[in-house]
C-alpha positions as a printed Julia matrix, in Angstrom:
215×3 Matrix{Float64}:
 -64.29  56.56  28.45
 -64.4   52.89  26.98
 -67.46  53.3   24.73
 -65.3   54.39  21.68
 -62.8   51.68  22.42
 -63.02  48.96  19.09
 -63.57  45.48  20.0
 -60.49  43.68  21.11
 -60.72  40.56  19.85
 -63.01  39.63  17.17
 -64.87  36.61  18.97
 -61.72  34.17  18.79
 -58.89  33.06  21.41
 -55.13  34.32  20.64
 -56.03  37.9   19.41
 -54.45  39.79  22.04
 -51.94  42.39  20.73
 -48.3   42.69  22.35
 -46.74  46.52  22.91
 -43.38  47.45  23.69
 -42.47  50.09  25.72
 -38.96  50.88  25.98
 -37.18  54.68  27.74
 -34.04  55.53  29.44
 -33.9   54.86  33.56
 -35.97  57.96  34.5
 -37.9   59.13  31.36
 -41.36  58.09  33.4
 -42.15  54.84  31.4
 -43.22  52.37  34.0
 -45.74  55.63  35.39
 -47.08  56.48  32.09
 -47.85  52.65  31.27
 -49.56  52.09  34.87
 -52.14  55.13  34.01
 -52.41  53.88  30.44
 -53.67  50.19  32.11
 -55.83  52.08  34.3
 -58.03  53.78  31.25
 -57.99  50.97  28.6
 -60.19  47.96  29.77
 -58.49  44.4   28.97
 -55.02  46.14  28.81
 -52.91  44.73  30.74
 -48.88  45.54  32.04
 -46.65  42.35  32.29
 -44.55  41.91  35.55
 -41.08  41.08  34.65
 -38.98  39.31  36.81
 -35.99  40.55  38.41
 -33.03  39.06  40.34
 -32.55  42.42  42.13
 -33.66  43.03  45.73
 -37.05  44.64  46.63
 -36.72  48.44  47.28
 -39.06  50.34  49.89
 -42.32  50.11  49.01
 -42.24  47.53  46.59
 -44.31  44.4   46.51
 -43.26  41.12  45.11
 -45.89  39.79  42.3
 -46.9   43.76  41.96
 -44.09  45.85  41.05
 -41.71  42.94  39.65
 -41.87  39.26  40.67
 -38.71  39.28  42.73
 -36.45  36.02  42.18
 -32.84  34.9   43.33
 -30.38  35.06  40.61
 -29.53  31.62  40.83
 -33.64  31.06  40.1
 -33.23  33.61  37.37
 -30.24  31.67  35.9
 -32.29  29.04  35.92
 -35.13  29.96  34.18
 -32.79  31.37  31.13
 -31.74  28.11  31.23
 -35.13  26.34  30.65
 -36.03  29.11  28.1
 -38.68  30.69  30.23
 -37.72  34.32  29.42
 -39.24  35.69  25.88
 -36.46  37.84  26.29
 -34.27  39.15  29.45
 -31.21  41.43  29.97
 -28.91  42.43  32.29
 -29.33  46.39  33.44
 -26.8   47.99  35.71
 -25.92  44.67  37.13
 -29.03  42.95  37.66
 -31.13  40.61  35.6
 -34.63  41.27  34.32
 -36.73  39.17  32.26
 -40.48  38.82  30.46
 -41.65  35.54  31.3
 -42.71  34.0   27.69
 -45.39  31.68  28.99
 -47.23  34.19  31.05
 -47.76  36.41  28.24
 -48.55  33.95  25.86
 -51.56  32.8   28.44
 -53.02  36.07  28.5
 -52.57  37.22  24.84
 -54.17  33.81  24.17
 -57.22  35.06  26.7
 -57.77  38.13  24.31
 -56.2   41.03  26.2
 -53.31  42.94  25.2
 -50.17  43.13  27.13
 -47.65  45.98  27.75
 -44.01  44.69  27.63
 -42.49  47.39  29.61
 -38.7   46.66  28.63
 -35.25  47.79  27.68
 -33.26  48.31  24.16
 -31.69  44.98  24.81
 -35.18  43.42  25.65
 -37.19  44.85  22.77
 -34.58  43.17  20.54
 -34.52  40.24  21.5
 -38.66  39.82  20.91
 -38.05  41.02  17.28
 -35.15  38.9   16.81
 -38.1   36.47  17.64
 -40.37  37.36  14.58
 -43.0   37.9   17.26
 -45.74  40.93  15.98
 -45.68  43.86  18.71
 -46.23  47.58  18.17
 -43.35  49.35  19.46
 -43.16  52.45  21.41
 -40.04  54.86  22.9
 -40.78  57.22  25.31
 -37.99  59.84  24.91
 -37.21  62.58  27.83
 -38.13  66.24  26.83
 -34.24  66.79  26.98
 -31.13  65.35  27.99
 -31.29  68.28  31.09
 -34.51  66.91  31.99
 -33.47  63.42  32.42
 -30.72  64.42  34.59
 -33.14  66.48  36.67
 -35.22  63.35  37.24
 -32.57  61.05  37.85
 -30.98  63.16  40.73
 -34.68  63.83  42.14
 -36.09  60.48  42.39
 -32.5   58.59  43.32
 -30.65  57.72  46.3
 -28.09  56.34  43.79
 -24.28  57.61  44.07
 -22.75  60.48  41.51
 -20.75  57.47  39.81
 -24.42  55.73  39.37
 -26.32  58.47  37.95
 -23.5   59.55  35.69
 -23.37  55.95  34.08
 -27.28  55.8   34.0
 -27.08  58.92  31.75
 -24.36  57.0   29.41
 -26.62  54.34  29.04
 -29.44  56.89  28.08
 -27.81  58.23  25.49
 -27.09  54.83  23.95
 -30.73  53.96  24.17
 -31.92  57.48  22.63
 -29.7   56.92  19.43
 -31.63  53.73  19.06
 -34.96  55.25  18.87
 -35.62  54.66  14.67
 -35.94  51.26  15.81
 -39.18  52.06  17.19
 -42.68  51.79  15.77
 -43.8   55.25  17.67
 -42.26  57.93  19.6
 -43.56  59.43  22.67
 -42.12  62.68  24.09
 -42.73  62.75  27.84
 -43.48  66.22  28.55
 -46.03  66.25  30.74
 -48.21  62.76  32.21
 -51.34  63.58  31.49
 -50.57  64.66  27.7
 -48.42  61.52  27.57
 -50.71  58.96  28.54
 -53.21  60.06  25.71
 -50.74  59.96  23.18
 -50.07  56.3   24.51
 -53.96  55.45  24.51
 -53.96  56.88  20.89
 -51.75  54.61  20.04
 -52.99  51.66  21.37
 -56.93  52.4   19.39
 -54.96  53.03  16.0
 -53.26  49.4   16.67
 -56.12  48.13  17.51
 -58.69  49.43  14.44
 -55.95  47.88  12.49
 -57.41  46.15   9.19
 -55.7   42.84  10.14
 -56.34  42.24  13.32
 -60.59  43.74  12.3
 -60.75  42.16   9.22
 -63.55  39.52  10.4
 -65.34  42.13  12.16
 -65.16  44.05   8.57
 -66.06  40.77   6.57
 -68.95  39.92   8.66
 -70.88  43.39   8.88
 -69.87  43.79   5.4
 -71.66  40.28   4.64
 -75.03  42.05   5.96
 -74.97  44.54   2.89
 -74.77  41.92   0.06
């Protein structure tokens, strides 16, 4: 599946490329981005942190790196966080130096973040290709949120509130991804990851050089 993958990182440190992936609670981002990892070699999903508690069958260092909020405070204060939000009352953040190390190693890294979150890395003037996955319908969200979630009426209802404040932000996104269906999904994803990464600036010295062997 790799052979038609273009090379990542044209024989020099710091040529990783960032993505963004940003949905509403529910719309199957965090899925979609795991499978994506799986199929794309040197790929690679950040773990944010999170000052929320572990659920069942989570795994500190694997699912999110779980931290105290007074740690979390903490590191906002020492400007660890490339960026980091507050979501239904607990904090999550994208630790700046750990992407940085392995963006400077050559892979690319999945940010898989919020609104809030994605803004904050433009506001930043750092390059990323930008992606929201969008539900199939507002129906279908609701479907998902009351079949994966123990949550309470009053949570789900103000989950769907915050959807549709994150949906009418979607123009702010490089690429939109409708998630009908995984398997469809995940290839639109991986398309979009090749086309970023055949990208005349960031194969330009691949270009030059083979294009040196015709002169």
């Amino acid at each position: 599946m790799s052979s038609d993958l273009p090379p990542l990182r044209e024989g020099r440190p710091g040529c990783g490329l960032l993505l963004i992936v940003s949905a509403p609670s529910g719309a199957g981002k965090t899925t979609l981005v795991e499978r994506l990892v799986e199929q794309i070699p040197h790929l690679r999903m950040s773990r944010s942190y999170t000052s929320r508690s572990a659920r069942d069958g989570e795994t500190d260092g694997v699912d999110y790196n779980f931290v105290t909020r007074d740690r979390f405070e903490a590191m906002i204060a020492a400007g660890d966080f490339l960026e980091w939000a507050e979501v239904f009352g607990n904090l999550y953040g994208t630790c700046a130096t750990d992407t940085e190390r392995m963006l400077a190693g050559g892979d690319d890294v999945v940010l898989v973040i919020d609104v809030q979150g994605a803004r904050q890395v433009r506001r930043r003037s750092r390059p990323a290709a930008t992606i929201f996955v969008m539900p199939p319908s507002y129906e279908v969200l609701e479907q998902r949120l009351r079949g994966r979630s123990k949550d309470s009426e009053a949570a789900i209802q103000r989950r769907l509130q915050v959807a549709r404040e994150e949906i009418a932000s979607f123009a702010e996104y490089d690429f939109i991804v409708v998630n009908d269906g995984l398997s469809a999904s995940v290839d639109r994803l991986r398309s979009i990851v090749l086309a970023e990464r055949a990208r005349l600036a960031r194969m330009r010295t691949t270009a030059e050089t083979i294009s040196r062997t015709f002169s």
